[in-house]
C-alpha distance (Angstrom), angle and dihedral (degrees) to the residues before:
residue distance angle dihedral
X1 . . .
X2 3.65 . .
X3 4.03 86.4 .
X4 3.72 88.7 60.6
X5 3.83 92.0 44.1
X6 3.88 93.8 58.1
X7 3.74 93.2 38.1
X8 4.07 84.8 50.1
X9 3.86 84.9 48.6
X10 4.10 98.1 48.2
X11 3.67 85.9 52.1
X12 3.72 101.8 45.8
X13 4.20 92.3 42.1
X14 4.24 82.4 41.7
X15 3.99 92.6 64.0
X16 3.08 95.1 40.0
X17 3.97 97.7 59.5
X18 3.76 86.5 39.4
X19 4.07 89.1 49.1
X20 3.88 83.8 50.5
X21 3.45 107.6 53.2
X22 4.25 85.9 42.6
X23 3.78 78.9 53.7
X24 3.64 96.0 45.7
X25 3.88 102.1 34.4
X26 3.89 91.7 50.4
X27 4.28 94.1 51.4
X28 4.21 85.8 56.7
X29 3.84 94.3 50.1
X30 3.84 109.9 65.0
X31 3.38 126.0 174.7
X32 3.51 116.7 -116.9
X33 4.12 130.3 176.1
X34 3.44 117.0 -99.1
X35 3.87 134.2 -169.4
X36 4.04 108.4 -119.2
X37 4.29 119.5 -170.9
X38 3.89 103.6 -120.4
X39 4.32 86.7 -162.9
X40 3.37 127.7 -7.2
X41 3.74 126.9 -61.4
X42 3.48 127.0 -160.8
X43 3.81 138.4 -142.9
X44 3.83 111.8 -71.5
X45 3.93 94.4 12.3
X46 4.06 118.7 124.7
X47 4.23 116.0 -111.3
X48 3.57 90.4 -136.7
X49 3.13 108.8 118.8
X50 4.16 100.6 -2.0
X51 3.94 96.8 85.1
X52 3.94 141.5 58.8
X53 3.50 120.3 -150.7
X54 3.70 119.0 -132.0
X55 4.11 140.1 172.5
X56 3.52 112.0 -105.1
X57 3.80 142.4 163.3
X58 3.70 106.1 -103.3
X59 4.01 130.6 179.1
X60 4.26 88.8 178.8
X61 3.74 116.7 91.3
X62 3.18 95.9 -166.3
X63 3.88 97.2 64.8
X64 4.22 118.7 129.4
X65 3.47 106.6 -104.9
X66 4.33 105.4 -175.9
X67 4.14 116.3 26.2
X68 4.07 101.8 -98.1
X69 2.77 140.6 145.0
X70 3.91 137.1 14.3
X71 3.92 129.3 -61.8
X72 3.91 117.8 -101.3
X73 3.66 96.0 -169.8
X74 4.24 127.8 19.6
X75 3.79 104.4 -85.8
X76 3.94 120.1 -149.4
X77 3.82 110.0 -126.2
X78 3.74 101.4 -105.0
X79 3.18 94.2 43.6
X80 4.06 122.1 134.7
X81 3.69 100.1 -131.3
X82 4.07 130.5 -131.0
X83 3.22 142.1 -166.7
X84 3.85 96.6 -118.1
X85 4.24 73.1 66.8
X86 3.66 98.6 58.9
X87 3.58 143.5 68.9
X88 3.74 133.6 -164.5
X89 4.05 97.9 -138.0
X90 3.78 130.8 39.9
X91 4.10 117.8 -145.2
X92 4.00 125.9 -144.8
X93 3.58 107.6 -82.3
X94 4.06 90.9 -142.9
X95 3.76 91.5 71.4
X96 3.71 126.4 83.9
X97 3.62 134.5 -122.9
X98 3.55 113.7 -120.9
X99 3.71 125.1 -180.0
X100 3.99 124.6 -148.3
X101 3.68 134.6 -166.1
X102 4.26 110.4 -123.4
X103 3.57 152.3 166.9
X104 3.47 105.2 -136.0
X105 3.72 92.5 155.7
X106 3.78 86.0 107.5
X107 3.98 126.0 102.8
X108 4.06 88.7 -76.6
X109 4.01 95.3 60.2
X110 3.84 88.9 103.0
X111 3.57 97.5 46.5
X112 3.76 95.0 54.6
X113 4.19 104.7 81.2
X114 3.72 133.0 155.4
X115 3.92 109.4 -69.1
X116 3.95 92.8 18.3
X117 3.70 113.2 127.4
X118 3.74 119.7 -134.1
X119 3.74 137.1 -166.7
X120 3.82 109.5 -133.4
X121 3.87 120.7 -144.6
X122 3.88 124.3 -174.7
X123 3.73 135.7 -141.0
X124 3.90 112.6 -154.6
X125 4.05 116.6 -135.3
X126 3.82 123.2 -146.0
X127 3.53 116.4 -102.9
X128 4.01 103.1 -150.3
X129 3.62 92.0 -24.7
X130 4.05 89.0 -58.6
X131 3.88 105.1 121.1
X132 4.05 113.8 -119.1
X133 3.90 121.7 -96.3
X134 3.76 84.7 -128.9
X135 4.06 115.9 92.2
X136 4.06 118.0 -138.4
X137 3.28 121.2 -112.8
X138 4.16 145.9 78.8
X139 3.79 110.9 -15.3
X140 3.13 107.8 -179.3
X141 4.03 139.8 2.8
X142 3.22 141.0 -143.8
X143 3.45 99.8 9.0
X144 4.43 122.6 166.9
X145 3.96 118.9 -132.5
X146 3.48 104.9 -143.5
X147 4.44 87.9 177.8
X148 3.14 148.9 28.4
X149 3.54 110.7 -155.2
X150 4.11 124.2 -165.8
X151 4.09 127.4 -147.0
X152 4.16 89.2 -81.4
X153 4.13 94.8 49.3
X154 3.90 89.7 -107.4
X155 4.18 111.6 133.4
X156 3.95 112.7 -110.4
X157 3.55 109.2 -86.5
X158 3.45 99.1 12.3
X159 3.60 105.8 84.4
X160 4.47 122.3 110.9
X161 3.98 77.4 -141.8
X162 3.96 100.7 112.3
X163 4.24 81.0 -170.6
X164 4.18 97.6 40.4
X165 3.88 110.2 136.9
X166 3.69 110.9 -108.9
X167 3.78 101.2 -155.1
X168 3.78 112.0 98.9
X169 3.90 118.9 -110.4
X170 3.62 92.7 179.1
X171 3.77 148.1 4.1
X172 3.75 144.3 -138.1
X173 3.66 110.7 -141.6
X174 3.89 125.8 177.9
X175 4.34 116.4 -137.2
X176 3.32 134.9 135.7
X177 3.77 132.6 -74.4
X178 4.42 92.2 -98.7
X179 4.21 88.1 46.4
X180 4.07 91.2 44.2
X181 4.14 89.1 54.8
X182 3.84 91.2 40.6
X183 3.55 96.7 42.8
X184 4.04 91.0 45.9
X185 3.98 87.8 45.6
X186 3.78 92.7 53.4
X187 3.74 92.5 41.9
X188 4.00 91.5 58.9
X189 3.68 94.1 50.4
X190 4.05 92.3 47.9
X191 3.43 152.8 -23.6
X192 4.15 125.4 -49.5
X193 3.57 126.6 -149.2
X194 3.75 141.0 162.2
X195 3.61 149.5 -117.0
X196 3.36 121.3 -149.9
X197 3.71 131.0 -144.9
């Protein structure tokens, strides 16, 4: 009799643990709506249209919850989509990217983001001690960032690297062909900076 007792007792105090942590387990996982790719979309092509969105158990805050937006990177259909995967703007697929060395630790490294446009000046070097053919002053203007690149090539903000260095060493820009030559020509006879708006 007491053998039955304490076997009724494991069992009773047994579901309720196990009814518990059910209890328990299913209050912490919410479901919340997520944005899923219904075929692949790739970088610089709009959401609308390309994704479904679904309820889903999701531990990552920083999940997409409404299709907007454009796509920074190609995204597999099936994928669960980010924000780390989306932009706000598109650019104009005719122009190039072009990437530039820079020292934007200066007072304007805040004010250059992703999609900002910049004007870029130029500061000519002397080549042994003759003065460059090349006069100082603004470059180009009106120029988008599309990146923000840090010491290791990985985009600002982006990087798994808890310690990564957040000040830009270099930056993608997009121009067309005639800027990319003249800005690359002006860039190996000085130094390039920007001004931003």
């Amino acid at each position: 009799m007491k053998k039955t007792y304490m076997m009724f007792i494991s069992a009773v105090l047994a579901i309720l643990i196990v009814g518990g942590e059910y209890v328990y387990l299913t209050g912490q996982q919410k479901t919340v709506n997520v944005v899923v790719a219904t075929q692949d979309i790739m970088p610089n092509e709009s959401l609308q249209g390309k994704t479904a969105i679904v309820k889903a158990y999701s531990t990552a805050g920083n999940v997409l919850n409404s299709p907007k937006g454009y796509a920074a990177v190609k995204i597999k259909k099936g994928s669960l989509i980010t924000d780390e995967m989306v932009k706000d703007q598109s650019y104009n697929s005719d122009l190039k990217k072009v990437s530039v060395k820079v020292d934007l630790t200066s007072a304007v490294t805040g004010y250059v983001k992703q999609g900002s446009y910049v004007d870029i000046g130029f500061e000519p070097k002397q080549n042994n001690g003759q003065p460059s053919s090349l006069q100082p002053g603004i470059i180009l203007k009106h120029v988008q960032v599309l990146t923000l690149l840090d010491n290791n090539g990985q985009e600002i903000g982006h990087s798994t690297n808890a310690y990564a260095n957040s000040t830009p060493a270099s930056v993608v820009l997009l121009m067309s062909d005639d800027d990319a030559v003249k800005l690359k020509n002006y860039e190996s006879q000085g130094s390039i900076y920007f001004i931003a708006y």
